[in-house]
N, C-alpha and C positions, 0 to 999 in steps of 0.2 A: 521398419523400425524393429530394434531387436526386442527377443523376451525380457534382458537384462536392465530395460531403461527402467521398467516399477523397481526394482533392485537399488540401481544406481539414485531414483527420486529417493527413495525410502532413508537411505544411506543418508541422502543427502540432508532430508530432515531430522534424521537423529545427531546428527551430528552439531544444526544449529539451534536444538532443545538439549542438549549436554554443553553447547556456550553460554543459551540465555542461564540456564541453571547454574551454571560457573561464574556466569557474569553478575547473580544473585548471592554466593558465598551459599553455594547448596539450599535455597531456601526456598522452596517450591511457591507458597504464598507470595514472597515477594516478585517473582519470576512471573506469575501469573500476572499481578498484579502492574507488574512492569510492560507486560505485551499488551495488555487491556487498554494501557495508558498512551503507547507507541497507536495503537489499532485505533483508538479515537484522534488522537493526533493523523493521521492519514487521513481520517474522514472528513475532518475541518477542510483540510489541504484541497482534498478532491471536491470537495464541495464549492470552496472560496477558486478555483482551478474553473472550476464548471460552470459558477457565476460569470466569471470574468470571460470566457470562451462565449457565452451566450452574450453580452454586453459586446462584446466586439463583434462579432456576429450582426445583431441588428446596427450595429453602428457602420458595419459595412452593406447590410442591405438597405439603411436608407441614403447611404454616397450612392449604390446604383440606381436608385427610385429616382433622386437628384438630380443624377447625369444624364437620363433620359430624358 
């Protein structure tokens, strides 16, 4: 891996903290306020994601419990 990929990440986040901030009309508080809001939105997702993976999960170890 080269020296340039911290370069290249670094670049790569400034660039989409100068969109969220654009996509806020310059407005720092709202931009914050807006990723906060995106950040618990994911949480629910991965959560409601991790239920439902676990729920299938036992749903397929009691089909093999079953079949034995």
């Amino acid at each position: 891996m080269s020296d340039s990929t911290p370069l290249a990440e670094n670049r790569r986040y400034e660039q989409a903290c100068d969109q969220a901030i654009a996509m806020c009309d310059g407005n720092l508080r709202s931009t914050i306020k807006a990723l906060i809001m995106a950040n618990e939105y994911l949480e629910v997702e991965m959560q409601d994601m991790q239920e439902a993976l676990s729920a299938a999960l036992e749903r397929l170890s009691q089909l093999k419990g079953n079949a034995a």
